[in-house]
C-alpha positions in Angstrom: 98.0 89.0 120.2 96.1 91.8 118.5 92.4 91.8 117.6 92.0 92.3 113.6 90.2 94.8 112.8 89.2 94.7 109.3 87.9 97.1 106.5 86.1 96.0 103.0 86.8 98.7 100.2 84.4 97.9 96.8 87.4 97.4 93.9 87.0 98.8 90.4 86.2 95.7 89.3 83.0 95.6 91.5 83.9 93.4 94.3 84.8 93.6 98.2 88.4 93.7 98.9 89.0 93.1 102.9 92.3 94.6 104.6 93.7 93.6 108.3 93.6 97.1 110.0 97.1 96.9 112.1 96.3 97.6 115.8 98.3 100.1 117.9 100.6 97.3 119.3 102.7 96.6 115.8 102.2 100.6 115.4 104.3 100.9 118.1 106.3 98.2 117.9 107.3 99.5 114.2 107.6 102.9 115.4 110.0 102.2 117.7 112.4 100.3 115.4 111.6 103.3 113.1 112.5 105.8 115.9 115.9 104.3 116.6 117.0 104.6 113.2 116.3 108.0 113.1 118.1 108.9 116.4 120.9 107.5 114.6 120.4 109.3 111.6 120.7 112.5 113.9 123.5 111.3 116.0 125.3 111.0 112.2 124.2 114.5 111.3 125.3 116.0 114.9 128.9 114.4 114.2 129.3 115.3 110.5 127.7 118.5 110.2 128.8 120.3 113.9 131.9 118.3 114.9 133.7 118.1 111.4 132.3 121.2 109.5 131.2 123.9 112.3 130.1 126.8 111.9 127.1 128.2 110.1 127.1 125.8 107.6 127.2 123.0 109.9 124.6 124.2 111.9 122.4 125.4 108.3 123.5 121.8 107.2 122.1 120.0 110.8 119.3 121.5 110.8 118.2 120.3 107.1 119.5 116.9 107.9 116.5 117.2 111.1 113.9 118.3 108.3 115.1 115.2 106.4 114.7 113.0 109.1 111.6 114.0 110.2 110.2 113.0 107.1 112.2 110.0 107.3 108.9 107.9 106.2 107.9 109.9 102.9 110.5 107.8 100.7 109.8 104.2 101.7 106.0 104.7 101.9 106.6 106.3 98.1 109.2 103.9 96.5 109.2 101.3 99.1 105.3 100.0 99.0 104.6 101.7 101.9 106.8 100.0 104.1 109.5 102.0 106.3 112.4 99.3 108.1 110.1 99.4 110.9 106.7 98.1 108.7 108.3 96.0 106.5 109.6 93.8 110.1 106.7 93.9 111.7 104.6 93.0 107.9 102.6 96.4 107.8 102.0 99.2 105.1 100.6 102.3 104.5 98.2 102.5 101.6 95.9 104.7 100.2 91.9 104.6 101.2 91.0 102.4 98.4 94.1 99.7 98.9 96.1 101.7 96.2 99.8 102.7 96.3 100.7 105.9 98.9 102.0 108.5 96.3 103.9 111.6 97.5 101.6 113.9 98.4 99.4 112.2 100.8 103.0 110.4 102.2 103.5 114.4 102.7 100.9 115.5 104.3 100.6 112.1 106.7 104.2 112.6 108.2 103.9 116.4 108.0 101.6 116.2 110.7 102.8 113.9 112.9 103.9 116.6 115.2 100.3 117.1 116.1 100.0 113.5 116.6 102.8 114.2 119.0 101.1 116.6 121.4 100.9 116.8 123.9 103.8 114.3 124.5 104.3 110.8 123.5 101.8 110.7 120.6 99.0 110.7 123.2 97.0 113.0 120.4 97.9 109.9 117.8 97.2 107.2 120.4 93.2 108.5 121.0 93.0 108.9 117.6 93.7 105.4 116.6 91.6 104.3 118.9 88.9 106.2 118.7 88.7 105.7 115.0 87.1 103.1 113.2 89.9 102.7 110.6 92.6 103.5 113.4 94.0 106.3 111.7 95.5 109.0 113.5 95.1 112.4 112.2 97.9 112.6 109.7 96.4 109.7 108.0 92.5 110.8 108.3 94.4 114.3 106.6 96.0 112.4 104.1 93.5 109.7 103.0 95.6 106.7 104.1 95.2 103.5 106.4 98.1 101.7 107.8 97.4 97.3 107.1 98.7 94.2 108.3 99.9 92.2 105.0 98.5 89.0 105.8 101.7 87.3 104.3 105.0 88.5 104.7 105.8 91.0 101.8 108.5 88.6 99.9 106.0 86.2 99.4 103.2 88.4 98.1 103.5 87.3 94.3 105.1 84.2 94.5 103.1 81.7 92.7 100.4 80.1 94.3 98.3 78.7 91.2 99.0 74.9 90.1 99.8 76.4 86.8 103.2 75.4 85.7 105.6 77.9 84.5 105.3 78.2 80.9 108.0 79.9 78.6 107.0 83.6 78.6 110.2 85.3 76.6 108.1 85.6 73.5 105.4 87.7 75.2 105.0 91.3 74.1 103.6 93.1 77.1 104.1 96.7 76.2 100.5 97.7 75.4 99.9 97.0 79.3 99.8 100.8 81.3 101.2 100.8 84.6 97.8 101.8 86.1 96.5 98.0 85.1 99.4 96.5 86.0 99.2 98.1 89.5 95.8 96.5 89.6 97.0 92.9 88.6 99.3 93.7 91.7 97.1 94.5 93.9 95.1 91.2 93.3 98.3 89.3 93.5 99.3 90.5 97.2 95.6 90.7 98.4 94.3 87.1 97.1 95.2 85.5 100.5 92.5 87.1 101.6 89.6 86.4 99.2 87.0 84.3 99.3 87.2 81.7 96.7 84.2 82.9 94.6 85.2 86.4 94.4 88.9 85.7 94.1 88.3 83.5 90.8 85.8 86.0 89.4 88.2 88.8 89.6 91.4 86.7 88.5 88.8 86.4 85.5 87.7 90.1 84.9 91.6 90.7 85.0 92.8 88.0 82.9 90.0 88.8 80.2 90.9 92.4 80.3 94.3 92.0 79.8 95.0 89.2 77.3 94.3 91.0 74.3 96.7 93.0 75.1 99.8 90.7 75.7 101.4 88.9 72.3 101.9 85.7 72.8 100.4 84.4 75.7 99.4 80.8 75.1 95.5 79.8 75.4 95.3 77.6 78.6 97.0 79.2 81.2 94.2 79.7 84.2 93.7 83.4 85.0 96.0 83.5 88.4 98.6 81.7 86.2 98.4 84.4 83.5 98.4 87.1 86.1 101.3 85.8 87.7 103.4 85.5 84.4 102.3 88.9 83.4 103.7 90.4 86.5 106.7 88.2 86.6 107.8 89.3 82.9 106.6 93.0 83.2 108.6 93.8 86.4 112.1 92.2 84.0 111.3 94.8 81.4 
């Protein structure tokens, strides 16, 4: 069983937000299952591009289905929340320095660079750096500005309901005048809450809430904040 290490970023909305660190035994662990698709992935390519089309376009073709898989991670960690196959069964992500969504560049520039991470075999370059750094980064993510977390419940239950606030009938709500940015925010808080203290978890559900309800028609008075957070992101993501 792994140690956690843990890291406290200050949120926008003034208070501490702690992540689980994941240690180098689910790194590897999720790496591997990572690895294996991949090697199939190649095995595919081999087989379509050399056996059935030959030539130099099979070969052109192979060796662009390589770059591709190399950067195998770059569209989970973008569209996936940070979560390849391998992370997502082993309940780990990568996110940006402040807890915020990987976007493409620094996805880029992370798996870009894994070949250095490589040398001089084995990831021994990635290995040191993980542990030799306090956020157990290797160097693609120190390059990239991002930190690889333990989600301290599995993803699929990361905004289910956890309020006593009954479910209330939401299809009237106008939610349009919310941006993406805040509601990436009221996401955040949602997956992250399991880990708050109580204080600063209902202070927060209540700088949110209070930021927010103006701008939602027809949200009824008397929902607590986590309820109204929770119905917010419930209706948004169905629209």
């Amino acid at each position: 069983m792994e140690l956690e290490d843990r890291i406290v970023i200050a949120t926008p909305e003034g208070l501490d937000l702690q992540l689980v660190l994941a240690g180098v035994g689910s790194r590897f662990i999720a790496a591997v299952i990572d690895l294996t698709i991949q090697l199939l992935l190649i095995v595919l390519a081999a087989v379509v591009a050399l056996a059935l089309i030959g030539g130099f376009a099979g070969e052109a073709l192979f060796y662009i289905a390589l770059f591709c898989v190399y950067l195998y991670d770059v569209p989970f960690e973008v569209l996936a929340s940070g979560r390849t196959p391998g992370k997502r069964l082993t309940h780990l992500r990568v996110v940006r320095d402040g807890g915020g969504p990987v976007n493409l560049t620094a996805s880029f520039i992370r798996n870009l660079l894994r070949f250095v991470d490589f040398l001089p075999s084995a990831y021994l370059v990635g290995l040191a750096s993980i542990l030799i750094s306090k956020s157990n980064r290797r160097l693609g993510d120190l390059a990239a500005g991002t930190l690889v977390i333990r989600d301290v419940t599995p993803p699929s239950d990361t905004l289910a309901p956890v309020s006593a606030q009954p479910r209330v009938d939401s299809s009237g709500w106008d939610v349009s005048a919310v941006s993406n940015e805040e509601m990436a925010a009221v996401r955040r808080f949602l997956q992250r809450r399991v880990g708050l203290d109580q204080g600063p978890r209902r202070e927060l559900a209540h700088r949110l809430e209070q930021g927010l309800r103006a701008k939602v028609a027809g949200a009824p008075e008397g929902l607590s904040a986590e309820g109204f957070l929770e119905e917010l992101a419930r209706v948004k993501a169905t629209r």
